[in-house]
C-alpha positions in Angstrom: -46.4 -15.6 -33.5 -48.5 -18.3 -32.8 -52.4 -18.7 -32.7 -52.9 -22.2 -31.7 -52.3 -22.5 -28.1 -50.5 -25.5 -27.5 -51.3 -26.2 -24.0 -54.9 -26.9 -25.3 -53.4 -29.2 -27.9 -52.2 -31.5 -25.4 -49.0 -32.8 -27.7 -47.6 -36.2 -26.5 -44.2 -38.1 -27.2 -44.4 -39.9 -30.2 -47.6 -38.4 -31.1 -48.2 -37.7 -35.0 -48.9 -33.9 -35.7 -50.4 -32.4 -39.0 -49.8 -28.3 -39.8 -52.8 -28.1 -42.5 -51.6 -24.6 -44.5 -48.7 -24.5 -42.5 -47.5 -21.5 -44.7 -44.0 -21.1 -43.7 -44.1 -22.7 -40.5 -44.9 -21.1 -37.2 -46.6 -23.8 -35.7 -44.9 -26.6 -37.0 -41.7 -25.6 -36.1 -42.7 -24.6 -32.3 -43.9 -27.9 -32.0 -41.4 -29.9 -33.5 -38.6 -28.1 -31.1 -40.8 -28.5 -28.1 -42.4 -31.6 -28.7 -41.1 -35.2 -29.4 -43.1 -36.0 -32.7 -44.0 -36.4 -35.6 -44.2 -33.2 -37.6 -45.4 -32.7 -40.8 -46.1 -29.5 -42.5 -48.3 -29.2 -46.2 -48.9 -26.6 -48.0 -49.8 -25.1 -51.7 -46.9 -22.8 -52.3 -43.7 -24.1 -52.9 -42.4 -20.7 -52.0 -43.6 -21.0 -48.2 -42.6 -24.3 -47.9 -38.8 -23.9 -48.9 -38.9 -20.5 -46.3 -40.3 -22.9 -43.5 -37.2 -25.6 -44.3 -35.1 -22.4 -44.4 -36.1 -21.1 -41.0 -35.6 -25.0 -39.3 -32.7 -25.6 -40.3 -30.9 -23.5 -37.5 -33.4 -25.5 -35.1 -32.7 -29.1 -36.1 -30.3 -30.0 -33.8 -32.4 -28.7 -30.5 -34.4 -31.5 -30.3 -33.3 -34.4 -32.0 -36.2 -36.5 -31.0 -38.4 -34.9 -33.1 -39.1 -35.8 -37.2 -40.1 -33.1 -39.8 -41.4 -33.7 -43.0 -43.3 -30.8 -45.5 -45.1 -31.7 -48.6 -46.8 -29.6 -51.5 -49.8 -30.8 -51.8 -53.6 -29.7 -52.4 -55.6 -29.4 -48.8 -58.6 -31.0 -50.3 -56.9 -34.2 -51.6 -54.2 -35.1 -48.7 -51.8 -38.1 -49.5 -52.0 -40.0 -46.0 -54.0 -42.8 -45.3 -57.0 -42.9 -42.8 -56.4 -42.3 -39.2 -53.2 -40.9 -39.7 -52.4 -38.4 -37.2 -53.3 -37.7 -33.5 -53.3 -34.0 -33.6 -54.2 -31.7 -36.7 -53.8 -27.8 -36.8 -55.6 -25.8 -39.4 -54.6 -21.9 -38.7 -55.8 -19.3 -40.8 -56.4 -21.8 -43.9 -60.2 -21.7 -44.6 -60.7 -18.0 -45.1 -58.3 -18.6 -48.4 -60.0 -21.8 -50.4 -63.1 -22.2 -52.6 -64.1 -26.0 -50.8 -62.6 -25.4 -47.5 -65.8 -27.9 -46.7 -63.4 -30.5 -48.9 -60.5 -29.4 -46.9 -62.7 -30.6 -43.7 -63.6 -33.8 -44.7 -60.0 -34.6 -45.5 -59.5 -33.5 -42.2 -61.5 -35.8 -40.4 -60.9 -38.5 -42.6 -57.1 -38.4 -41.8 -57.2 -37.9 -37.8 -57.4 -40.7 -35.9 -60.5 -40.9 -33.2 -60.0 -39.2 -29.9 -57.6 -36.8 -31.9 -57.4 -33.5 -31.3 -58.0 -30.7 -34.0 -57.2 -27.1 -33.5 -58.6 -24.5 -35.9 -58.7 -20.9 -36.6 -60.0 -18.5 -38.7 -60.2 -14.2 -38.8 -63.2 -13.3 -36.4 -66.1 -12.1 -38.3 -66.5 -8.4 -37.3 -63.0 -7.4 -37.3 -62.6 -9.1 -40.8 -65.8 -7.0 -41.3 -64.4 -3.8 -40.6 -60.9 -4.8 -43.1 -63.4 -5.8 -45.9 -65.4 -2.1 -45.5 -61.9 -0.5 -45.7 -60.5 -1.9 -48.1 -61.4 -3.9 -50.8 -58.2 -4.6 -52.0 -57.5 -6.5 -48.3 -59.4 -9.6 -50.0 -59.3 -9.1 -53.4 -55.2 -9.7 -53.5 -54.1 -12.9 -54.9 -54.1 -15.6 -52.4 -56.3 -13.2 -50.0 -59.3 -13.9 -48.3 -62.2 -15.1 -50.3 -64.7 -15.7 -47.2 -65.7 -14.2 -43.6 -66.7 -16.8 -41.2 -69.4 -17.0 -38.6 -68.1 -19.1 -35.8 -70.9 -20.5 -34.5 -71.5 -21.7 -38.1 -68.4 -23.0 -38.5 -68.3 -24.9 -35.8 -71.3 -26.8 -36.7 -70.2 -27.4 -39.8 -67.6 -29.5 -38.3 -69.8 -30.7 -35.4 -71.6 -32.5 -38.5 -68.4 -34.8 -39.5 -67.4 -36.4 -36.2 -66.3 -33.6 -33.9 -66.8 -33.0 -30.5 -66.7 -29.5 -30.0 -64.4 -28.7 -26.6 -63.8 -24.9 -25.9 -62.4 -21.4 -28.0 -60.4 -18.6 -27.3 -59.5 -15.7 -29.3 -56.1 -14.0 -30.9 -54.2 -11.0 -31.6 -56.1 -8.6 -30.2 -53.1 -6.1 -30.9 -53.5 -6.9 -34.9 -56.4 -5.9 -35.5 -56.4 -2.2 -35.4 -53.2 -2.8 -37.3 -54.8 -4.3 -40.1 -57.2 -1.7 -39.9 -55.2 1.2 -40.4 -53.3 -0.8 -43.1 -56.5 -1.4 -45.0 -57.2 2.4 -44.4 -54.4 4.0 -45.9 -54.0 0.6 -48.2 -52.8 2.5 -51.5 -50.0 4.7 -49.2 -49.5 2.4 -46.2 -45.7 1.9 -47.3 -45.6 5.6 -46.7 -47.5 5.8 -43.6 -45.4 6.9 -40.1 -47.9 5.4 -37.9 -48.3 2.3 -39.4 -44.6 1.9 -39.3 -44.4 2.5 -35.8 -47.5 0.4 -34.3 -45.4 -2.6 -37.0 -42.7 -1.4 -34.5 -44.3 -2.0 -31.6 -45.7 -5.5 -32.6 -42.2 -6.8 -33.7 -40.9 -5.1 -30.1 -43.9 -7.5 -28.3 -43.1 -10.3 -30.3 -39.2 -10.3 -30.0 -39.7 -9.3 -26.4 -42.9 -10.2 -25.1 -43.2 -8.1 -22.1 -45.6 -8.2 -19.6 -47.7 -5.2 -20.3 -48.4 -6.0 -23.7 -49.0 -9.7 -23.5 -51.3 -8.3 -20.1 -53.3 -6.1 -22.3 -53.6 -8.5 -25.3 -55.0 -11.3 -22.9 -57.8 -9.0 -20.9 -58.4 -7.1 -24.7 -58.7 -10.7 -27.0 -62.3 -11.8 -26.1 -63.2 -8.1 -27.5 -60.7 -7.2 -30.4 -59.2 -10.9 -30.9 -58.5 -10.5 -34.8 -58.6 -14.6 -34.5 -61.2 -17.2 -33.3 -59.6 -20.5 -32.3 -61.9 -23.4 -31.5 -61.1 -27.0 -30.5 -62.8 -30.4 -31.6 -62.0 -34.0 -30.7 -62.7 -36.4 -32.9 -65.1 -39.1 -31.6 -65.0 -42.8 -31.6 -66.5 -44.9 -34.4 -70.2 -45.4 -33.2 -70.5 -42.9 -30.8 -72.3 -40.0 -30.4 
């Protein structure tokens, strides 16, 4: 299930890709099977980084242009040199750390000008909504610690060197999923309905037919559990 749409990355052959939190691997491995690149995943837990090399490995061979690399590593303290990559992707990653503002200076310390970054967080008022359920939902280990504001987000990052170019939203059909999770949080192993609308999202996933990926696209700018927005990096020297 991806977040980041790639057409609006705008991968190129040869280009160098960073997957910031790339958990175990959704988006690195889409790109690096459709993409000739550079690939290269990092990540705190160990754990998701040995399922993303697991779940590769039956990939490799499909595109054997491609390179991919994964690293544990701390997101505030990257080991790559300035101007490193063209493209960096930063999906659901924020919400979790103390210093994400760390985490975005490293950021645009390592992308190279004119490069593209992609981020995404949980939209505010359906995060909202999880946090009034449930207060378990954030207070897990590893959940989230922060809701976003968008629009203050994005100036946030405006403030390094980052052109801001266009958003979209997500997963429209997640979020009353996670709401009835969050609901029934202490019995949701239990609950029939939550095990059938899981159903149903595996079904659109494996299957993606038309009417649900019709009714996700039309209901996202309303229930879009995720807020994607796009930056460029600019020149050195320019406004």
């Amino acid at each position: 299930m991806l977040t980041i749409n790639f057409t609006h990355l705008n991968v190129k052959d040869g280009d160098k890709l960073l997957d910031l939190g790339c958990g175990e691997g959704r988006h690195l491995i889409h790109a690096c099977i459709q993409h000739n690149i550079l690939g290269v995943g990092v990540d705190l837990s160990m754990r998701d980084l040995q399922i993303t090399a697991e779940r590769f490995a039956p990939f490799a061979q499909l595109n054997q242009q491609s390179r991919f690399f994964i690293q544990q590593t701390d997101a505030t303290r990257l080991p790559f040199a300035d101007n490193s990559f063209d493209k960096i992707i930063c999906s659901e990653v924020l919400e979790h750390i103390e210093n994400y503002q760390g985490v975005l200076r490293e950021i645009n310390r390592v992308l190279k000008p004119e490069g593209i970054l992609a981020i995404s967080v949980p939209r505010t008022w359906p995060e909202k909504v999880c946090w009034h359920l449930s207060s378990a939902y954030h207070q897990v280990e590893g959940g989230h610690i922060r809701i976003f504001n968008a629009r203050q987000l994005r100036t946030e990052i405006e403030l390094l060197e980052f052109e801001y170019t266009h958003r979209y939203w997500a997963h429209a059909l997640h979020s009353p999923f996670w709401w009835l999770k969050c609901l029934w949080w202490d019995s949701q192993d239990k609950s029939r309905m939550i095990k059938l609308y899981h159903r149903l999202l595996v079904w659109d996933l494996m299957h993606r037919p038309w009417i649900t990926q019709t009714l996700e696209k039309f209901m996202n700018p309303l229930l879009g559990k995720s807020v994607v927005m796009h930056f460029r990096k600019r020149n050195n020297g320019t406004k």
